[in-house]
Backbone as CSV, one residue per row, in Angstrom:
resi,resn,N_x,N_y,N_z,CA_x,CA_y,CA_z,C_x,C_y,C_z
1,UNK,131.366,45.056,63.075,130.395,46.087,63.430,130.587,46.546,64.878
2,UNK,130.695,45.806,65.871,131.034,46.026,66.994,132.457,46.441,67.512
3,UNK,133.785,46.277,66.395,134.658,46.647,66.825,134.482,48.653,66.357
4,UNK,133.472,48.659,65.384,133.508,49.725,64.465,132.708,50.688,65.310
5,UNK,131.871,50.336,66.400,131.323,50.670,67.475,131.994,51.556,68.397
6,UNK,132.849,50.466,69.086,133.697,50.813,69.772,134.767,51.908,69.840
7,UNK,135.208,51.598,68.264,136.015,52.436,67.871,135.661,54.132,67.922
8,UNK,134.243,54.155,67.439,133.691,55.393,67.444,133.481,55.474,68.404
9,UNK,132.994,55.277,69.586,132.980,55.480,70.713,134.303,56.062,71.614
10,UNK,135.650,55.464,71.003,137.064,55.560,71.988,137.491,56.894,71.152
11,UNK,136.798,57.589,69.989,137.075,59.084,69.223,136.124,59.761,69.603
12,UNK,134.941,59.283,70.194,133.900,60.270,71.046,134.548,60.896,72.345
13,UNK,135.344,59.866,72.895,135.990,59.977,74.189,137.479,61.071,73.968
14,UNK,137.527,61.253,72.742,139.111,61.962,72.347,139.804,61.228,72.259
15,UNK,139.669,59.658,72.266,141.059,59.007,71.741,140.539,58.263,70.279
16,UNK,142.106,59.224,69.600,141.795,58.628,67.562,143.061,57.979,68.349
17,UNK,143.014,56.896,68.088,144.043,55.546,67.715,144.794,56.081,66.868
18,UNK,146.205,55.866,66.911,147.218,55.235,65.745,146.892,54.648,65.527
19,UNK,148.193,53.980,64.263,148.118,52.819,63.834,149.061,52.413,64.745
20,UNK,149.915,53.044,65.353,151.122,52.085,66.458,150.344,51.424,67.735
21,UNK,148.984,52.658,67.881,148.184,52.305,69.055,147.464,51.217,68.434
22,UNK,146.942,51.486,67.347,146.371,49.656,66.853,146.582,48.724,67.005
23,UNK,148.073,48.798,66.506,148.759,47.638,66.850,148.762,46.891,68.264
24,UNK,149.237,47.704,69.414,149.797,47.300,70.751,147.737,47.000,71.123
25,UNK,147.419,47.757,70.610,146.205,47.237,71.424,144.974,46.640,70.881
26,UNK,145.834,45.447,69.857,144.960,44.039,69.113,144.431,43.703,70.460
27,UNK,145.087,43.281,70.592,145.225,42.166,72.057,143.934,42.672,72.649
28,UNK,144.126,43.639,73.138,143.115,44.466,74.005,141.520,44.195,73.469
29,UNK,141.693,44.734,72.166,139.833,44.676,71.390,139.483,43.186,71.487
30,UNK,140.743,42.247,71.226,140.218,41.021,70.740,139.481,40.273,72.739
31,UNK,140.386,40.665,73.419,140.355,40.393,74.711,138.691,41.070,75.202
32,UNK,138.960,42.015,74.918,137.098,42.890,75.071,136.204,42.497,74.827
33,UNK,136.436,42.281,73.068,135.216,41.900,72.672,134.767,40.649,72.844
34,UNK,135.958,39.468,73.194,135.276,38.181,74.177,134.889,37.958,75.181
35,UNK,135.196,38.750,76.050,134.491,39.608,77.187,133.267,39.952,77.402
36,UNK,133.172,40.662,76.025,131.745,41.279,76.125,130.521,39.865,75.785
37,UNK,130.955,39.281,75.095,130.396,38.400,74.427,129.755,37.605,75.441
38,UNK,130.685,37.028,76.631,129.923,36.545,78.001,129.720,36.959,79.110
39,UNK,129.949,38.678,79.203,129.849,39.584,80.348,130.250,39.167,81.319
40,UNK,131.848,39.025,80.960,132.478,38.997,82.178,133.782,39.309,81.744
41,UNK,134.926,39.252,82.716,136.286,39.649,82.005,136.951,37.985,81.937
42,UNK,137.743,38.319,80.110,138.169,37.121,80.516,139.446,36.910,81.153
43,UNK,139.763,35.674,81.339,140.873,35.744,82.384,142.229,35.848,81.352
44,UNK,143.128,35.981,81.357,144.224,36.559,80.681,145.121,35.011,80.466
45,UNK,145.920,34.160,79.230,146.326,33.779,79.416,147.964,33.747,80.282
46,UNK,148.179,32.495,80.975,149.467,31.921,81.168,150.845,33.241,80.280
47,UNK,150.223,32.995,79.173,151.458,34.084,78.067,151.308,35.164,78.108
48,UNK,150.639,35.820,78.591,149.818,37.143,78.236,150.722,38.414,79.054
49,UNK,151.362,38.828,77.983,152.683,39.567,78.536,152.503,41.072,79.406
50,UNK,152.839,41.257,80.665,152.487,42.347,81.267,152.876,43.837,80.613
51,UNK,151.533,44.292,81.024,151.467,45.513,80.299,152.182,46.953,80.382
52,UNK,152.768,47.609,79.568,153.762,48.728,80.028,152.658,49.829,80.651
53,UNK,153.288,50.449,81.867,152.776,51.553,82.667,151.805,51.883,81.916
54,UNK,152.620,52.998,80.271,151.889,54.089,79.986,150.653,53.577,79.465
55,UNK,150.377,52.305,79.385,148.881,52.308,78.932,148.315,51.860,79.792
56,UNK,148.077,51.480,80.623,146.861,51.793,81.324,146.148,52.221,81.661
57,UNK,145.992,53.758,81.540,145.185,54.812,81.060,144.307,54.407,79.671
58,UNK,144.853,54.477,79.347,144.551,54.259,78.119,143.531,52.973,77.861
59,UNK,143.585,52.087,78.867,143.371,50.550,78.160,141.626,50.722,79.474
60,UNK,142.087,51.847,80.837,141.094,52.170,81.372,139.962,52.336,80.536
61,UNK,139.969,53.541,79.730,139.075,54.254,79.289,138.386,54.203,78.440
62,UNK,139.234,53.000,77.460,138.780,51.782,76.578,137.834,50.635,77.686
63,UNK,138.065,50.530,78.788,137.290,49.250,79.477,135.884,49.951,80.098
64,UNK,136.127,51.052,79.923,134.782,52.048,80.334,133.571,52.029,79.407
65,UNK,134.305,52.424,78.580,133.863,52.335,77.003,133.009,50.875,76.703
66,UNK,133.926,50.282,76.903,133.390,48.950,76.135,132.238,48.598,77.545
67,UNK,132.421,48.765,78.862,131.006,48.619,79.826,130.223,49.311,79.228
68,UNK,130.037,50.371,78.905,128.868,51.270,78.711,128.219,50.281,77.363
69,UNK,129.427,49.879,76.480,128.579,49.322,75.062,127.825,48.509,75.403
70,UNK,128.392,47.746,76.340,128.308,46.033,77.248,126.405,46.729,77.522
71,UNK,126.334,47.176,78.138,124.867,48.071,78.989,124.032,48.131,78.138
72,UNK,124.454,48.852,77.018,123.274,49.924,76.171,122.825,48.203,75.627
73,UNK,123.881,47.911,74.818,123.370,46.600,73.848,122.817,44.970,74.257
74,UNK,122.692,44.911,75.581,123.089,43.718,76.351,121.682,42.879,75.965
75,UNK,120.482,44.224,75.962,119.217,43.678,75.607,118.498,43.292,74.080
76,UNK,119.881,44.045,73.491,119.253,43.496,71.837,120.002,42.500,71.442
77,UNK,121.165,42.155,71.556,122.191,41.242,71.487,122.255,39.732,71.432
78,UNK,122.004,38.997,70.095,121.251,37.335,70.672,122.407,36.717,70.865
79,UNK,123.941,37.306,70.758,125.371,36.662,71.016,124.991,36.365,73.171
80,UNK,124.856,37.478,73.288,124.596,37.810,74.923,123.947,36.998,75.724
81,UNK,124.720,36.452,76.676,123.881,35.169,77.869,124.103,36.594,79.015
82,UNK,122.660,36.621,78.978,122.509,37.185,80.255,122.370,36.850,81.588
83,UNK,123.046,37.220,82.419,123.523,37.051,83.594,121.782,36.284,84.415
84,UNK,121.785,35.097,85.368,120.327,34.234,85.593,120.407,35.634,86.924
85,UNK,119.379,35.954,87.250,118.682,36.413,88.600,117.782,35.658,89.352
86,UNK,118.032,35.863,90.518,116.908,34.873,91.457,116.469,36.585,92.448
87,UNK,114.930,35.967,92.190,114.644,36.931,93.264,114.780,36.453,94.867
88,UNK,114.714,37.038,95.660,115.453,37.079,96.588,114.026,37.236,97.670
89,UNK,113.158,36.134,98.094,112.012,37.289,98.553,112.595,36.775,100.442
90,UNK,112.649,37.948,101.289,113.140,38.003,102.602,111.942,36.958,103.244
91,UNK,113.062,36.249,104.519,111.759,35.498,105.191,111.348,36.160,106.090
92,UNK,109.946,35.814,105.875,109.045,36.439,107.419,109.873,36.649,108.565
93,UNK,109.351,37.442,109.096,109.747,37.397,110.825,108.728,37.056,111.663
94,UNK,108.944,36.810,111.944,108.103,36.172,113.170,108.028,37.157,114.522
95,UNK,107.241,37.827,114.501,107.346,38.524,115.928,106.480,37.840,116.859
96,UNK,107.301,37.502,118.206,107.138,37.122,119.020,105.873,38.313,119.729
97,UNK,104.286,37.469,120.171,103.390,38.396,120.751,103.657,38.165,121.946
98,UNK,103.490,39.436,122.308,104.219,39.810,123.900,102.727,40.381,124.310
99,UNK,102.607,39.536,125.726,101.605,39.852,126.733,101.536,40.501,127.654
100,UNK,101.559,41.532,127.833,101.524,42.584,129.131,101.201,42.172,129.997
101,UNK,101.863,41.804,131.153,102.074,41.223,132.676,101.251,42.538,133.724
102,UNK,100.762,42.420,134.126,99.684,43.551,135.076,101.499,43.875,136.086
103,UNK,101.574,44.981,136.733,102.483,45.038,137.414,102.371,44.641,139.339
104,UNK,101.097,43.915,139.587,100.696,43.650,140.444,99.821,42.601,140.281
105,UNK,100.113,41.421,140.210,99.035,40.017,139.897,97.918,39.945,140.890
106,UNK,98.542,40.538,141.884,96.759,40.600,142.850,96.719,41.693,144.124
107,UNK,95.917,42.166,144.345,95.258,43.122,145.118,94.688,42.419,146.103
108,UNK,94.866,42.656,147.245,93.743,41.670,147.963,92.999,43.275,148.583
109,UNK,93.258,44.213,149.126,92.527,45.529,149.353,91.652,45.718,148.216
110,UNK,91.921,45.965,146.939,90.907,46.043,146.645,90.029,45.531,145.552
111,UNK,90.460,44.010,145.619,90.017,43.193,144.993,90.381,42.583,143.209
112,UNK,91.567,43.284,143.312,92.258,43.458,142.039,93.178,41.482,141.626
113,UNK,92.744,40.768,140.199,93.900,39.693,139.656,93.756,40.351,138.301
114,UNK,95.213,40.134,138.083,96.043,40.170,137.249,95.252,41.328,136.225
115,UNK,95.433,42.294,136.726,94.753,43.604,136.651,93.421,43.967,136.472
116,UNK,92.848,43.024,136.556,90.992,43.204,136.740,90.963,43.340,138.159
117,UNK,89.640,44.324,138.282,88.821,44.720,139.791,87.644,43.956,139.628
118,UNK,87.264,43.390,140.939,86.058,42.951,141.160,84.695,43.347,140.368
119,UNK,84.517,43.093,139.276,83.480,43.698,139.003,83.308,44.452,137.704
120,UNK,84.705,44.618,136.925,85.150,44.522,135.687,84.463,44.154,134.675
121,UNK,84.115,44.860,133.745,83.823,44.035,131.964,84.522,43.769,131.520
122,UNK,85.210,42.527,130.835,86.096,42.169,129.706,85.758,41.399,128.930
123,UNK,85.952,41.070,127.695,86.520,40.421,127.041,86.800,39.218,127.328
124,UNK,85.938,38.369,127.365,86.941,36.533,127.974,87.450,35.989,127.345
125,UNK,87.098,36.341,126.030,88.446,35.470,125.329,89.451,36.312,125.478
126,UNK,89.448,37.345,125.329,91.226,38.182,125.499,91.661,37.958,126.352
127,UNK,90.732,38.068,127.736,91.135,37.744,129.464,92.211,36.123,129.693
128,UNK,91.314,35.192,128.791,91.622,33.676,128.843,93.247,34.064,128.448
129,UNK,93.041,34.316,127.109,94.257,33.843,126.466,95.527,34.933,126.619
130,UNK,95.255,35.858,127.687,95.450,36.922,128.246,96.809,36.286,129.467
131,UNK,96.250,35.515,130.227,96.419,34.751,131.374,97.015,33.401,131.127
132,UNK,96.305,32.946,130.133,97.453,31.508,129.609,98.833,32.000,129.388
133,UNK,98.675,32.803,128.967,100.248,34.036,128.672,101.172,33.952,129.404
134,UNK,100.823,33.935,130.688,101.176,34.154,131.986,102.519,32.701,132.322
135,UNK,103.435,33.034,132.934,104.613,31.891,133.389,103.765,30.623,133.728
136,UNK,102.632,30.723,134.655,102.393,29.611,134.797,101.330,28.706,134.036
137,UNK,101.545,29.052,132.902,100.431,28.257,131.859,99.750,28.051,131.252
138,UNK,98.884,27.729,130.767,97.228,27.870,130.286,96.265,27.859,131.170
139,UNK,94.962,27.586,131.136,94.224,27.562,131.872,93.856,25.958,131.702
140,UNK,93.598,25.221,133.549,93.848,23.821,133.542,92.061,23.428,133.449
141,UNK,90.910,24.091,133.623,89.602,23.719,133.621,89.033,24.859,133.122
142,UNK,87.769,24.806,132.344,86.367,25.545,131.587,85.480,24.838,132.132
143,UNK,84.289,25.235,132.624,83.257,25.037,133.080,82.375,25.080,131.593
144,UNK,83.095,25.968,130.735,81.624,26.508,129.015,80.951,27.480,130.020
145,UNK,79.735,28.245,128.939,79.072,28.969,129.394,78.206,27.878,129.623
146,UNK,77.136,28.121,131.118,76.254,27.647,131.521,75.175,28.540,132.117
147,UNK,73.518,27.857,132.153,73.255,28.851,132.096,72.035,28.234,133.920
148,UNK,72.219,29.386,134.686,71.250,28.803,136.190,70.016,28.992,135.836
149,UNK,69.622,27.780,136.076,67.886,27.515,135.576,67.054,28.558,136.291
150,UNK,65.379,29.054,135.899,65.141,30.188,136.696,64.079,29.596,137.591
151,UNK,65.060,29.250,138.968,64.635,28.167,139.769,64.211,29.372,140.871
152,UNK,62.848,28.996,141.504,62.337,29.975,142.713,62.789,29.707,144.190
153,UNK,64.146,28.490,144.018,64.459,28.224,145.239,65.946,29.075,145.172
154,UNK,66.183,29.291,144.078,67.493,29.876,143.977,67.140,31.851,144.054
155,UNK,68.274,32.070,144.485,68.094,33.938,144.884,67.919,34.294,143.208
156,UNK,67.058,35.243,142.959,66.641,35.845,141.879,67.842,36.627,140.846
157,UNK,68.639,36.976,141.875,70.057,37.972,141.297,70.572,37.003,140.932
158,UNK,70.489,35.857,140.679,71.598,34.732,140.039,71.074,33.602,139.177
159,UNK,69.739,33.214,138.924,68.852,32.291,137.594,68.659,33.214,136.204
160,UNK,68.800,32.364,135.693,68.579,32.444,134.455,69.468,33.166,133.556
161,UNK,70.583,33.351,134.372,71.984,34.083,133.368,73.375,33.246,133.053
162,UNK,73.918,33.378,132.039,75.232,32.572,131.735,76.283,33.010,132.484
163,UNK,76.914,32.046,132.903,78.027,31.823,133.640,79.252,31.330,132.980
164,UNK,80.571,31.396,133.342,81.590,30.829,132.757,82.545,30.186,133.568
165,UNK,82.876,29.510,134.308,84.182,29.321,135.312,85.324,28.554,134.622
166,UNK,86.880,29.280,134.935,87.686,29.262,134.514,88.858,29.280,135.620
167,UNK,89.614,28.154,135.265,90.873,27.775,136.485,92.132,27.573,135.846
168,UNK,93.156,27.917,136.164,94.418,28.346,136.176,94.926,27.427,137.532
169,UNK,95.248,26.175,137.786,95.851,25.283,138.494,94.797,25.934,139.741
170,UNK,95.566,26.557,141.204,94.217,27.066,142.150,94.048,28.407,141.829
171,UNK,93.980,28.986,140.931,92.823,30.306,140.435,91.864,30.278,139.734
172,UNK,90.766,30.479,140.089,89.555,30.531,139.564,88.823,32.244,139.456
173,UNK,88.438,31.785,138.351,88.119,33.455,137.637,86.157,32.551,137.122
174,UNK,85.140,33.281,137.888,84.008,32.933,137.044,83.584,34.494,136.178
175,UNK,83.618,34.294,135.180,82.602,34.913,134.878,80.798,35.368,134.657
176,UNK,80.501,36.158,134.271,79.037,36.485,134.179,78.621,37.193,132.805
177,UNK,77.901,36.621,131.831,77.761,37.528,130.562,77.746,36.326,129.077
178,UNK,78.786,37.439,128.801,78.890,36.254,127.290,80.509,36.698,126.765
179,UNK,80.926,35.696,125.991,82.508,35.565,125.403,83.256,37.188,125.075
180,UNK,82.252,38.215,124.680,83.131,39.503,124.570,82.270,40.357,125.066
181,UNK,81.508,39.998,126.109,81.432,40.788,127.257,81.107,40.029,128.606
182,UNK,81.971,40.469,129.756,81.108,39.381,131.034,82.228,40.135,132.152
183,UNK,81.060,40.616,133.494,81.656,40.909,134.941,82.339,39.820,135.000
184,UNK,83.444,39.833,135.487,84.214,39.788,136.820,83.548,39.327,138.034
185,UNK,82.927,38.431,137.756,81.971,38.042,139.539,82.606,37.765,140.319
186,UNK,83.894,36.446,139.901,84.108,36.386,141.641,85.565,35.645,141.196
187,UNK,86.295,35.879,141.581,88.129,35.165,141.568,88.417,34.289,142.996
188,UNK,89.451,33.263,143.031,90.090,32.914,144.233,91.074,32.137,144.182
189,UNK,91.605,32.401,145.008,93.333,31.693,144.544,93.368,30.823,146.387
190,UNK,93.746,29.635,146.129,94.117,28.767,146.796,93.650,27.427,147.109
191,UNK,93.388,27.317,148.508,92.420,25.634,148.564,90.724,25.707,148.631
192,UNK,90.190,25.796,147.468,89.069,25.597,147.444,87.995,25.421,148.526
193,UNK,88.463,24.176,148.986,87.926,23.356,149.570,87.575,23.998,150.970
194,UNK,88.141,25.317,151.542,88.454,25.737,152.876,87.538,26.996,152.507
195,UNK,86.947,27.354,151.589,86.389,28.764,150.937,84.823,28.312,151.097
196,UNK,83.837,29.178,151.244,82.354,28.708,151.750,82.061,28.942,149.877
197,UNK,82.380,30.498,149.227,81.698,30.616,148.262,82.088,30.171,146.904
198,UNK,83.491,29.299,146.960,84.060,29.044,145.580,83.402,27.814,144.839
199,UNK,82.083,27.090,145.286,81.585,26.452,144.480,80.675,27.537,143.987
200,UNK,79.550,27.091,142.655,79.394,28.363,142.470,77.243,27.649,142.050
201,UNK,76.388,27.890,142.446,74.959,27.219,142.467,75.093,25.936,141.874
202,UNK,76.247,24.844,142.424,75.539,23.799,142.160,76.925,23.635,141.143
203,UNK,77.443,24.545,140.531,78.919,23.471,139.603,79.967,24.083,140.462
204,UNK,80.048,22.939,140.721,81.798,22.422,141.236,82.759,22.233,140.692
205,UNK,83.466,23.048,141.488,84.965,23.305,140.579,85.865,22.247,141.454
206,UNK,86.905,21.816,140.060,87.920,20.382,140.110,88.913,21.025,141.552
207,UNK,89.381,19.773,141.996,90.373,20.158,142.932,91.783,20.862,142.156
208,UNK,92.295,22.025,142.810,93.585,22.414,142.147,94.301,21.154,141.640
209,UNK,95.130,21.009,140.453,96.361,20.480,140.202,97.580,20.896,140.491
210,UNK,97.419,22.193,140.770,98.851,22.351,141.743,98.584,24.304,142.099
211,UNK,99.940,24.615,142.782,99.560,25.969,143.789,100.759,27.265,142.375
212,UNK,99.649,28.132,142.267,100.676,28.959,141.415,101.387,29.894,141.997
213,UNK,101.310,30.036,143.866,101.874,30.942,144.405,102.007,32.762,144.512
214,UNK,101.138,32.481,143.797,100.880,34.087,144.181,100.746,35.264,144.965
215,UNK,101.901,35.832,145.107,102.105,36.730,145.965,101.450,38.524,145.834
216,UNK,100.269,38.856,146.477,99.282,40.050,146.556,100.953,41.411,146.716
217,UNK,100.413,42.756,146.109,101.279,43.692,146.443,101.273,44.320,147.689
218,UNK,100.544,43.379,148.781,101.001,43.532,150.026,101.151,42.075,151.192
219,UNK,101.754,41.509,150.617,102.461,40.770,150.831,101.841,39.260,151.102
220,UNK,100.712,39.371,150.692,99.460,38.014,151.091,99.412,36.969,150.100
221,UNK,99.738,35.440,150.509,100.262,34.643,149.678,99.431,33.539,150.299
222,UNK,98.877,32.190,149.895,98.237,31.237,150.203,99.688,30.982,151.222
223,UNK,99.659,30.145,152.379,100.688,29.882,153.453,101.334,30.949,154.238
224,UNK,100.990,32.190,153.951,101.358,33.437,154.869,100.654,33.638,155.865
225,UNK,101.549,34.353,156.768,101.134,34.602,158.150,99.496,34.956,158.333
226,UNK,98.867,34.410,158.671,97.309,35.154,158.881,97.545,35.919,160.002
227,UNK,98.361,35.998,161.283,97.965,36.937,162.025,98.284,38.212,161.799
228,UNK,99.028,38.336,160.332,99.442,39.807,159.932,98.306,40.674,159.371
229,UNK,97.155,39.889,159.146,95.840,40.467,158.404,94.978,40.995,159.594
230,UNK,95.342,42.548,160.292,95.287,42.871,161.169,94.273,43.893,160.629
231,UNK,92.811,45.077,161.524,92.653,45.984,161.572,93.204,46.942,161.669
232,UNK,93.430,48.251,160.303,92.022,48.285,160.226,91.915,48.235,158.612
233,UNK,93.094,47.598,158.126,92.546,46.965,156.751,91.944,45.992,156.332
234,UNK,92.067,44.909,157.762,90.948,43.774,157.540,89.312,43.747,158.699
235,UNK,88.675,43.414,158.485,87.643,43.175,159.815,88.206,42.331,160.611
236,UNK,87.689,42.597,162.299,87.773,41.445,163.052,87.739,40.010,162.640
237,UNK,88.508,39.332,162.332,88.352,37.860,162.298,86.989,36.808,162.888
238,UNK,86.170,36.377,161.444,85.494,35.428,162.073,85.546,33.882,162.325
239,UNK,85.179,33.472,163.188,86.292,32.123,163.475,84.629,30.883,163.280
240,UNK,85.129,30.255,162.437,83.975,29.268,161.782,83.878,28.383,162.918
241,UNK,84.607,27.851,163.535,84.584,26.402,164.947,85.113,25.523,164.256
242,UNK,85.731,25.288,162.917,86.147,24.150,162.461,87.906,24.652,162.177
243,UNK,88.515,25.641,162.962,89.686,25.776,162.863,90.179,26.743,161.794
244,UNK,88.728,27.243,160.632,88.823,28.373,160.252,88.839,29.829,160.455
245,UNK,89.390,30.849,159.865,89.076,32.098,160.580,88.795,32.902,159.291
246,UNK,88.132,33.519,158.874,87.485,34.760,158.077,88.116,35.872,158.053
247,UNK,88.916,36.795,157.210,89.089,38.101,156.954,88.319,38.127,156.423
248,UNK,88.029,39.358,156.680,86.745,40.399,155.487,87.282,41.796,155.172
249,UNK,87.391,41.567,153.956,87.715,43.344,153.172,86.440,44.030,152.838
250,UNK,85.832,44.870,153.611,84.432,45.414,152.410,84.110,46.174,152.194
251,UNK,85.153,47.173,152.566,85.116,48.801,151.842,85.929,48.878,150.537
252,UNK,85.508,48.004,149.684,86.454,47.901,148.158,85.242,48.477,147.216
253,UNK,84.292,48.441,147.532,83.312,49.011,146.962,82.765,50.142,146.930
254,UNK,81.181,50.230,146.104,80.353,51.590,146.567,80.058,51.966,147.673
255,UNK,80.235,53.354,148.957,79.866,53.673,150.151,78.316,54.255,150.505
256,UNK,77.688,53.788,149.036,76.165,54.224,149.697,75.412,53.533,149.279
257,UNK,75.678,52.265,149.868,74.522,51.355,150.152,73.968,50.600,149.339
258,UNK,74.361,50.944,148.111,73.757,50.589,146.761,74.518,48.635,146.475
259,UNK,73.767,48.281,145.855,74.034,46.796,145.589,74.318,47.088,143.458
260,UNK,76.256,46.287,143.644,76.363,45.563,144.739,77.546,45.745,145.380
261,UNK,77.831,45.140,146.322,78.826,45.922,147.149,80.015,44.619,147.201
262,UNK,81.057,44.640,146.202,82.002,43.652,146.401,82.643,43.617,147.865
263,UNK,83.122,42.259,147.816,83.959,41.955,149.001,85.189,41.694,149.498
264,UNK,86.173,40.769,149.580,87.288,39.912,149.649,87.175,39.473,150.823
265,UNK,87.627,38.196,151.302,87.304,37.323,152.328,88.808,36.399,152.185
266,UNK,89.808,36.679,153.284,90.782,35.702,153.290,90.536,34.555,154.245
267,UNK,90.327,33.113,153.839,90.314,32.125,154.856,91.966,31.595,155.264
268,UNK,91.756,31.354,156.507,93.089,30.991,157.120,93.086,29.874,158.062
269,UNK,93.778,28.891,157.962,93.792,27.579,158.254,94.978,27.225,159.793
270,UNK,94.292,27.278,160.827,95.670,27.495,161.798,96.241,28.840,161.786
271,UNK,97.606,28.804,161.504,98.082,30.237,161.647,98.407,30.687,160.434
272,UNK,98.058,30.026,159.076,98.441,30.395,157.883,96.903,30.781,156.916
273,UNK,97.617,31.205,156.114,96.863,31.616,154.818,96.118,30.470,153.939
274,UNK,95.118,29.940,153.969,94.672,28.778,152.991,93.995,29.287,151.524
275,UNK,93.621,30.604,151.545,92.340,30.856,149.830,92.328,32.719,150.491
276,UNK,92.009,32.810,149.544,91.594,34.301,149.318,90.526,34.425,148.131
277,UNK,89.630,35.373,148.128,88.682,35.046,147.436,87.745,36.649,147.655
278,UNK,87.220,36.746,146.078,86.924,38.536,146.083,85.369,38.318,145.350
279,UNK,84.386,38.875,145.260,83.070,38.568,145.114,82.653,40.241,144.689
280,UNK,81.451,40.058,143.837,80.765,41.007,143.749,79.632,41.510,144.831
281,UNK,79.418,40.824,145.727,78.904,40.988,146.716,77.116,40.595,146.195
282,UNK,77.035,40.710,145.087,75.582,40.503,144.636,74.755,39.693,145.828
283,UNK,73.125,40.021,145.641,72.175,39.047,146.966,72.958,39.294,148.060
């Protein structure tokens, strides 16, 4: 039935067989149709005498033939082992999340880290995990939100609201608010300990675990020259008696008077740079 197939098929195509062509091309059907049988070609024996030029044309158009039969019938056919498929499903990619680096990590004019201004709404969880991002790490202390009791010994602009403080080895970022919304109150990068306002009513922040070096886009770095923090971008220097001296930035703010009026305050230890530190100026 299938050679009877074929056959009609190779007189659809314009070739009627001889019987001389019958002959020479047993070989051929019998070779095909075992072929077809496991959809594939079979391999030719050891004996299998090479074929004269003029048919190969011929033996083409017959192997065309018999694919197309191979196709149409492959699905009704219970002789037919069909070829196994594996699906193929692609692996994930993994894209690497990329954190946008501020192009200036700190401002000391006008009160600008790692692209927040003094005084900013954000996001603290985006801010946090924003900044862990960052070359130098995660963040090394959380304070949690806490909240200043509404104590009548304490200034009124600062009881009874949640707080957050957050450190990055010596940077400290507090916030004011709640997890997806909160000012920007007050940042400072260096030695704590040399800064009047970086404790904050009563919680104390851990001593740095180490210095992340941060260099301002004008050139102000914890250990830099303090006598370069000259008027009339800084105020006159105030000199504490304990070997400290005070910059004050405080035109970073509003010019009419209105509260509140942020600040920046560089302390300097001898002739160097010890903390820098930027405030909302609130009370």
């Amino acid at each position: 039935m299938v050679e009877d197939e074929l056959r009609s098929e190779l007189r659809g195509a314009g070739l009627d067989p001889s019987a001389e062509f019958k002959a020479r091309m047993d070989q051929e059907f019998d070779d095909a149709l075992a072929g077809r049988r496991v959809l594939g070609v079979t391999a030719p024996s050891p004996g299998t005498p090479r074929r004269a030029g003029w048919m190969w044309p011929v033996i083409g158009a017959a192997a065309a033939c018999i694919a197309l039969a191979v196709a149409v019938t492959v699905g009704n056919d219970p002789d037919v082992v069909a070829p196994a498929t594996t699906d193929v499903t692609p692996e994930p990619t993994n894209q690497p999340t990329t954190v946008p680096v501020p192009d200036a990590l700190m401002e000391v004019l006008n009160g600008s880290l790692f692209g927040m201004r003094i005084g900013d709404i954000v996001d603290v969880t985006e801010t946090i995990a924003r900044i862990d991002a960052l070359d130098f790490g995660p963040h090394t202390y959380d304070s949690g939100w806490y909240r200043v009791p509404d104590d009548p010994s304490i200034d009124s602009c600062y009881d009874d609201q949640e707080y957050r403080g957050v450190m990055w080895g010596d940077v400290l970022i507090i916030f004011n608010g709640s997890d997806s919304s909160a000012e920007v109150m007050r940042w400072a990068v260096g030695d704590h300990a040399s800064m009047d306002e970086v404790f904050f009513l009563g919680e104390e922040v851990p001593t740095p675990d180490r210095s992340n070096d941060i260099v301002s886009v004008e050139g102000i770095r914890v250990g830099s020259d303090a006598g370069a923090l000259q008027p009339p971008e800084f105020d006159v220097p105030i000199d504490s008696g304990d070997g400290r001296l005070v910059f004050g930035v405080t035109d970073i703010g509003p010019q009419d008077g209105s509260l509140p009026q942020p600040f920046v305050k560089v302390y300097a230890s001898g002739e160097q740079v010890s903390g820098i530190l930027a405030d909302t100026g609130r009370c």
